[in-house]
Legacy VTK file of the C-alpha trace (Angstrom):
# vtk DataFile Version 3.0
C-alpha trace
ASCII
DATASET POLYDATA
POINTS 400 float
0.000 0.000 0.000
0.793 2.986 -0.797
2.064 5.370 2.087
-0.533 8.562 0.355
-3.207 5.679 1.144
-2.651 4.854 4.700
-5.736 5.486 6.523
-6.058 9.294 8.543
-7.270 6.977 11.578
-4.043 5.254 11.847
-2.236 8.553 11.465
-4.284 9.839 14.171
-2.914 7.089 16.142
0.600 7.133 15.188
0.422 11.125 16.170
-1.275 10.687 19.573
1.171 7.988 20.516
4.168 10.595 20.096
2.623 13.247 21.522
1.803 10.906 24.695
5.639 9.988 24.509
7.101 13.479 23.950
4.560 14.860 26.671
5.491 12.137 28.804
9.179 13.536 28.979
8.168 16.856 29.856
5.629 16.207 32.685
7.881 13.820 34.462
10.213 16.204 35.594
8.034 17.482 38.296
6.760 14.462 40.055
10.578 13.348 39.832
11.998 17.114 40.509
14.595 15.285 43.460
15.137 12.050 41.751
16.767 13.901 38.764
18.580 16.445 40.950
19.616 13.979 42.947
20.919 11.656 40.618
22.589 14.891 38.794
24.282 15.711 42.182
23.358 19.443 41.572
22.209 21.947 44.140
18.214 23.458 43.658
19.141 26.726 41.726
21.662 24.587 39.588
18.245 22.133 38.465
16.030 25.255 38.220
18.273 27.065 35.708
17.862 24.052 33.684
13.864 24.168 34.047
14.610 28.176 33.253
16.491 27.439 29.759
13.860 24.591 28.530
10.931 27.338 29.140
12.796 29.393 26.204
11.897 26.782 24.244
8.259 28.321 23.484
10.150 30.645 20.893
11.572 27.903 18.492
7.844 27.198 17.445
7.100 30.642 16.248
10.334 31.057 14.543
10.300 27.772 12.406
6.663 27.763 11.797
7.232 30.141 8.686
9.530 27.152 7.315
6.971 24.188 7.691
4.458 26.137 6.023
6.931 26.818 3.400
8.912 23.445 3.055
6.106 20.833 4.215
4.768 19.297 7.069
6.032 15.852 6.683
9.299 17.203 7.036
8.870 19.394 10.093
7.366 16.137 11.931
10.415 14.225 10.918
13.012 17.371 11.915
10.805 17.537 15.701
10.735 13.869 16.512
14.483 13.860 15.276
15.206 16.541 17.889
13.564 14.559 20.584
15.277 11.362 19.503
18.437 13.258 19.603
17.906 15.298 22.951
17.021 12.115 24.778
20.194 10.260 23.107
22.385 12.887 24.133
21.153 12.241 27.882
21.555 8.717 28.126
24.975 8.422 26.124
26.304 11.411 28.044
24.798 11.345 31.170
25.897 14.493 33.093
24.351 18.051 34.037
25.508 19.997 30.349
23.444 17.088 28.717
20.555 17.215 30.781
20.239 20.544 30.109
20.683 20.589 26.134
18.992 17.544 25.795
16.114 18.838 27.522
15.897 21.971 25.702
15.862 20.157 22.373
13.316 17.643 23.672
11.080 20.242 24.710
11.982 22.242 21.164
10.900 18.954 19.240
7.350 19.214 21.111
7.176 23.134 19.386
8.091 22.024 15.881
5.865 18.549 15.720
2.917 19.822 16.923
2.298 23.039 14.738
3.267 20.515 11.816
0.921 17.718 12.673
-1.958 20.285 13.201
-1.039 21.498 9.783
-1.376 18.327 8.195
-4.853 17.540 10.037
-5.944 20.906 9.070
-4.913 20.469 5.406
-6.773 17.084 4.831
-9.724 17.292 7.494
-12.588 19.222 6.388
-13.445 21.931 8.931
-16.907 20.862 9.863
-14.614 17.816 10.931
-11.629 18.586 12.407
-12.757 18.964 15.714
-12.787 15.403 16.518
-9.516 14.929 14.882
-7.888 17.234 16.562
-9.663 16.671 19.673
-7.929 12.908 19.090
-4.369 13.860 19.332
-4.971 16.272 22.262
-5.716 13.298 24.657
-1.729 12.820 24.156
-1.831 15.175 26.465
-3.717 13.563 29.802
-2.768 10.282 28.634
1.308 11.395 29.440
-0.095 12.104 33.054
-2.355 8.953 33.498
-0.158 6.447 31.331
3.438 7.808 30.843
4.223 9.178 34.509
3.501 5.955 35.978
5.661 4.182 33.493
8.594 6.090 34.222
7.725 5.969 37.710
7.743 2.087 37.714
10.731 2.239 35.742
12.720 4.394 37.830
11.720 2.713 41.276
13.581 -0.660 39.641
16.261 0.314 37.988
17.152 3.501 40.282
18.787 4.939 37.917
18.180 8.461 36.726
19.229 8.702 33.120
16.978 5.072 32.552
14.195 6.915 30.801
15.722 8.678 28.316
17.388 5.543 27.130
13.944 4.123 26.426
12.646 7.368 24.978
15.272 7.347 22.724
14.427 3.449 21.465
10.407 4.305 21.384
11.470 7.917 19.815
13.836 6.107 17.121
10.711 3.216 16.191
8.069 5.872 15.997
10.401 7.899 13.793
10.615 5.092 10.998
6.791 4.506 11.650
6.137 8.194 10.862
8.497 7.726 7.862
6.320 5.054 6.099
2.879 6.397 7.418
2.972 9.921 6.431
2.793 10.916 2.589
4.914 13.443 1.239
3.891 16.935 1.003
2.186 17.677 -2.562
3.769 20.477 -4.194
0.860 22.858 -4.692
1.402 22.972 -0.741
4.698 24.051 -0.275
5.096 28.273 -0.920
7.833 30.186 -2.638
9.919 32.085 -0.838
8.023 35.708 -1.948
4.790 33.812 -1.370
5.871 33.170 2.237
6.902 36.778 2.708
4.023 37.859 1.278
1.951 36.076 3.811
3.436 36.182 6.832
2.951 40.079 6.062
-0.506 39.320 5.917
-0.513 37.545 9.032
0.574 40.439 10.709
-1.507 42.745 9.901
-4.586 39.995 10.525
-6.710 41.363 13.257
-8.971 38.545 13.809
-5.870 36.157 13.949
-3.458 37.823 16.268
-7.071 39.160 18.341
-7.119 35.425 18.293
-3.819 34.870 19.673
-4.326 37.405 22.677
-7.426 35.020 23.319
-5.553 32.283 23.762
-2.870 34.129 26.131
-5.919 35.010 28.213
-7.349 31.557 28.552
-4.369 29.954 29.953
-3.385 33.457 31.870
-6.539 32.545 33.477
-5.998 28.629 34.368
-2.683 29.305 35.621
-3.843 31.676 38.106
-5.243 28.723 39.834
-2.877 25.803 38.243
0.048 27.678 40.267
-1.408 28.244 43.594
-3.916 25.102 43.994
-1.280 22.759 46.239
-0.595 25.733 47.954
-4.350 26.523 49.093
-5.314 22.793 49.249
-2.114 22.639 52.108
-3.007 25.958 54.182
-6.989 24.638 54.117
-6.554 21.351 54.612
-2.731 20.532 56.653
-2.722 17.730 54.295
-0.544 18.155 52.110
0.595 14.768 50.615
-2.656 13.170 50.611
-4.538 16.500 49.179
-1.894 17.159 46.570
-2.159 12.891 45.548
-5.770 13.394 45.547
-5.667 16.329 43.129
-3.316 14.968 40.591
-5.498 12.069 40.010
-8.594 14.328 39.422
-6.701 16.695 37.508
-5.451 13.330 35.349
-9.200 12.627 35.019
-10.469 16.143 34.394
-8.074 16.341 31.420
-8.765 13.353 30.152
-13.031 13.894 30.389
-12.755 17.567 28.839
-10.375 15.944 25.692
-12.971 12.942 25.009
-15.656 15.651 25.384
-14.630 17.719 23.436
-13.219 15.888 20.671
-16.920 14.378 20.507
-19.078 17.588 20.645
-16.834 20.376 19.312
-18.089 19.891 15.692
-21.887 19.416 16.803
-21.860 22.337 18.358
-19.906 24.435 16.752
-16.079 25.689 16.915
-17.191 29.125 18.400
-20.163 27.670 20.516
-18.097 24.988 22.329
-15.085 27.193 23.238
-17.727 30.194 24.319
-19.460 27.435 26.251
-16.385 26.331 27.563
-14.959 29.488 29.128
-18.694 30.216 30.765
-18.593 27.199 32.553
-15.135 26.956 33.526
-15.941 30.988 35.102
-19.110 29.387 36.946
-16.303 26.556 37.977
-14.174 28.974 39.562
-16.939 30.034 41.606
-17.963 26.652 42.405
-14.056 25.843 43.738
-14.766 28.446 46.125
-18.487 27.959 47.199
-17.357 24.296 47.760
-13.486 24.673 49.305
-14.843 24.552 52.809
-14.544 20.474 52.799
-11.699 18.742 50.996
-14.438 16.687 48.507
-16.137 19.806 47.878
-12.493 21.174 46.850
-11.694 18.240 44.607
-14.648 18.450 42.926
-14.069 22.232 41.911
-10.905 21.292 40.704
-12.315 18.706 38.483
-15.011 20.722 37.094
-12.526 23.663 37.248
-9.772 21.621 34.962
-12.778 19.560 33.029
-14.091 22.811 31.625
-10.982 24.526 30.659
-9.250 21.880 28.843
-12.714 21.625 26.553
-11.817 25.686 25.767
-8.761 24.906 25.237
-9.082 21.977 22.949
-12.052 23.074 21.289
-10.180 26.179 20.463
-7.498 24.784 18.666
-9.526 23.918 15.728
-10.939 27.064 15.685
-7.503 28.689 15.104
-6.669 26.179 12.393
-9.181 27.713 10.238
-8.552 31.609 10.586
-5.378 31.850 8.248
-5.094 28.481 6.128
-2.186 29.848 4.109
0.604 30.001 7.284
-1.780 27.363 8.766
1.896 25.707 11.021
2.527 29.707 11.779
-0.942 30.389 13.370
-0.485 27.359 15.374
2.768 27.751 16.203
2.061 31.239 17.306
-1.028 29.848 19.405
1.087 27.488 21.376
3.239 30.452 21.832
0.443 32.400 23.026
-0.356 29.707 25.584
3.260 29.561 26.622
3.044 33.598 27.304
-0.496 33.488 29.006
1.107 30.525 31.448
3.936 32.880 32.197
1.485 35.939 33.206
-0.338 33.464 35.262
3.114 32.730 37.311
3.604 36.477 37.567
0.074 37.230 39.013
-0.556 34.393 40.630
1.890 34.117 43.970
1.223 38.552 44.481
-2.904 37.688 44.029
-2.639 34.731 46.351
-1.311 36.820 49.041
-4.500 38.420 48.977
-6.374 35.285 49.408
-7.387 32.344 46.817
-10.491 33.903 46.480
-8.630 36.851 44.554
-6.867 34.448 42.503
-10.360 32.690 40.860
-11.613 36.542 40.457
-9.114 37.253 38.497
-9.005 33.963 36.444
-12.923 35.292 35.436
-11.283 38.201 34.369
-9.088 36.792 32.274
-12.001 34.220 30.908
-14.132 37.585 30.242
-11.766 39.184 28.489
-11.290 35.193 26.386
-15.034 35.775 25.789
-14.728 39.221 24.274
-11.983 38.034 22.199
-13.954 35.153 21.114
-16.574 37.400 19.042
-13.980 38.938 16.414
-12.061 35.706 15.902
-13.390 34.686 12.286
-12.629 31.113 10.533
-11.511 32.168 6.895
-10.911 28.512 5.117
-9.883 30.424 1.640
-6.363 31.892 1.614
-6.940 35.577 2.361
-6.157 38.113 -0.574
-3.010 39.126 -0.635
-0.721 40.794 -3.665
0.758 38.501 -5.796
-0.823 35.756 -3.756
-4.224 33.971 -4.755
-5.506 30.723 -4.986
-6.623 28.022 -2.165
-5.417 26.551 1.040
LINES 1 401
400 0 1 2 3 4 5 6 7 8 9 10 11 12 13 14 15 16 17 18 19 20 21 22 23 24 25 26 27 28 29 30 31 32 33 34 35 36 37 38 39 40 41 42 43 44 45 46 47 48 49 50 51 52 53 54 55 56 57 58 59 60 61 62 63 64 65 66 67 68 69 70 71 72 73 74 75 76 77 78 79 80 81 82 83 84 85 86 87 88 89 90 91 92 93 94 95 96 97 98 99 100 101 102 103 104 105 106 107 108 109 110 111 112 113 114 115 116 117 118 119 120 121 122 123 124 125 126 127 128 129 130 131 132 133 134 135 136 137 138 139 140 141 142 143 144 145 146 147 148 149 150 151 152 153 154 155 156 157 158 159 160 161 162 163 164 165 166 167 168 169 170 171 172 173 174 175 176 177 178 179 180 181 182 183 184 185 186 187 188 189 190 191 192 193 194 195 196 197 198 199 200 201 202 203 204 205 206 207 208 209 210 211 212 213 214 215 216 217 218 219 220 221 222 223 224 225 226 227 228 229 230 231 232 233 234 235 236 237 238 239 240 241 242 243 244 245 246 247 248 249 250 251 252 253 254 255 256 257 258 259 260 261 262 263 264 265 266 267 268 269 270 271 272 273 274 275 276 277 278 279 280 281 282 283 284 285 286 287 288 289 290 291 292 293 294 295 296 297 298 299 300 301 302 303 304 305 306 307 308 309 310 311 312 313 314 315 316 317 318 319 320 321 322 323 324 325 326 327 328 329 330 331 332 333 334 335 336 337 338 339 340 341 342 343 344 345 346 347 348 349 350 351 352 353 354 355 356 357 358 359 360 361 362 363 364 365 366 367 368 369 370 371 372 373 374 375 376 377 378 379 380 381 382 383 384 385 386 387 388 389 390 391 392 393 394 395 396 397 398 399
């Protein structure tokens, strides 16, 4: 068979499994934080700098994106996984503190040049009315890492007790799923690959797109808004409660859950109702969420169950809004996605700026401003426009 007549499904499948993989080896840090600096033999500030270094990472994304669009998406795929293959390698030949830290950074790179790509590709052969559900697919990559992946490693590390064992098998997996990706993806047709004045041309237009880059500062409130809570949560649940372990064990499991509920849920509705619809839903219930977490933070159930709902609701924004995105500037289609991860990256980072100086004002501050945030989301959300035809630009015409 030929490999332009694999089936999407299987694709689908192929893409979720490396996105669980490469997700995998960037959540496990934290629940490992002093196995790694242990094993590295560093002091705290020594670990965080390397933490620091892989969170510049969010600006390889926006500055290759213009390439994929221009030189294909099968070959952007191949170039991220590569990195990650490579980054990991680097780790478990040369197992010492200056690999940790490069290989981590290009790991964490290879997650901002696949995943622009691979939404490319879905967006360039699913028809809009559909993508939802494709996209909505791959996302569970995501919670599946947390529920799947951590445990792996976790299971892995408590028998081999040895610190550099995972990225020894992430480089095996990474290698396998790089030849599988190989033979499953077809090669990029010409008609979608753009000059290098075509490209010019249209990341110009980008620029001056107001419904994209309004778009963008959407999606840099929406996670503003979930960090505001995602940073201060174990910190709340531990001054409520004085149960720290257990609370915080509790909450990672619903969080696990909550992620992987809003994915599924979204990924089945998101077309039904409508791209728009679902993420405008979406933001109004995770706001009503946030006042639910603190009607019901009195008891430690009623605090878990905010945190589901709260979690639940804003990964079905976010995911639903994803495929919204995809359709707003099909010509750059890796560049508007790229930038949107970027945006997600930057609304995280205000989130860890506001968040400690609200909490010290009370928790109750913190979900106020997290509707804030979602308010200004919803705003946003009404001059965000899907535009599946390339926009009209000089010297540029035809379609996506």
């Amino acid at each position: 068979m030929k490999r332009s007549m694999r089936p999407l499904g299987v694709q689908v499948g192929l893409f979720t499994l490396i996105r669980i993989l490469i997700n995998t080896s960037y959540r496990m840090v934290y629940p490992f934080f002093s196995f790694f600096q242990g094993g590295l033999g560093v002091s705290l500030p020594a670990f965080s700098l390397v933490l620091t270094l892989r969170s510049f990472s969010g600006v390889v994304g926006p500055l290759l994106a213009p390439l994929t669009d221009r030189y294909g998406r099968r070959p952007a795929m191949l170039a991220g996984l590569g990195m990650f293959v490579l980054g990991s390698g680097l780790v478990a030949l040369l197992p010492n503190y200056g690999s940790f830290m490069i290989g981590l950074f290009l790991m964490a790179s290879a997650y901002q040049v696949f995943l622009p790509a691979m939404q490319a590709f879905l967006g360039d052969r699913v028809a809009y009315a559909e993508r939802g559900r494709v996209m909505g697919l791959t996302e569970l990559g995501w919670s599946l890492s947390f529920i799947l992946g951590i445990p792996a490693v976790g299971w892995l590390v408590e028998r081999v007790r040895i610190w550099w064992a995972p990225f020894v098998v992430f480089a095996l997996v990474g290698v396998v799923l790089l030849g599988v990706l190989w033979w499953l993806v077809p090669r990029d047709p010409q008609g979608e690959r753009h000059s290098a004045a075509t490209s010019r041309l249209q990341v110009r237009a980008l620029l001056h797109s107001p419904h994209v880059l309004i778009g963008l500062a959407m999606g840099l409130a929406l996670t503003s808004a979930n960090e505001m809570v995602n940073l201060v949560f174990g910190l709340w649940l531990e001054s409520q409660f004085a149960l720290q372990l257990a609370a915080l064990g509790a909450a990672s499991v619903v969080i696990g859950a909550s992620e992987l509920l809003g994915e599924g849920i979204s990924a089945l509705w998101v077309d039904r109702l409508g791209k728009e619809r679902a993420v405008a839903v979406g933001i109004v219930l995770n706001s009503l969420s946030a006042v639910g977490l603190f009607l019901l933070g009195r008891t430690i159930t009623g605090a878990l169950v905010g945190l589901f709902l709260f979690y639940l609701t804003f990964e079905f924004a976010l995911v639903s809004f994803l495929p919204l995105m995809s359709g707003t500037f099909p010509a750059l289609r890796a560049t508007v996605m790229a930038g949107t991860i970027a945006a997600f990256s930057l609304g995280r980072a205000v989130g860890a700026v506001l968040g400690p100086l609200t909490y010290s004002l009370g928790f109750g501050v913190n979900l106020g401003v997290a509707i804030l945030f979602n308010t200004l989301a919803l705003v946003a959300l009404r001059r965000v426009q899907v535009a599946e035809l390339v926009p009209e630009v000089p010297g540029v015409g035809g379609e996506d």
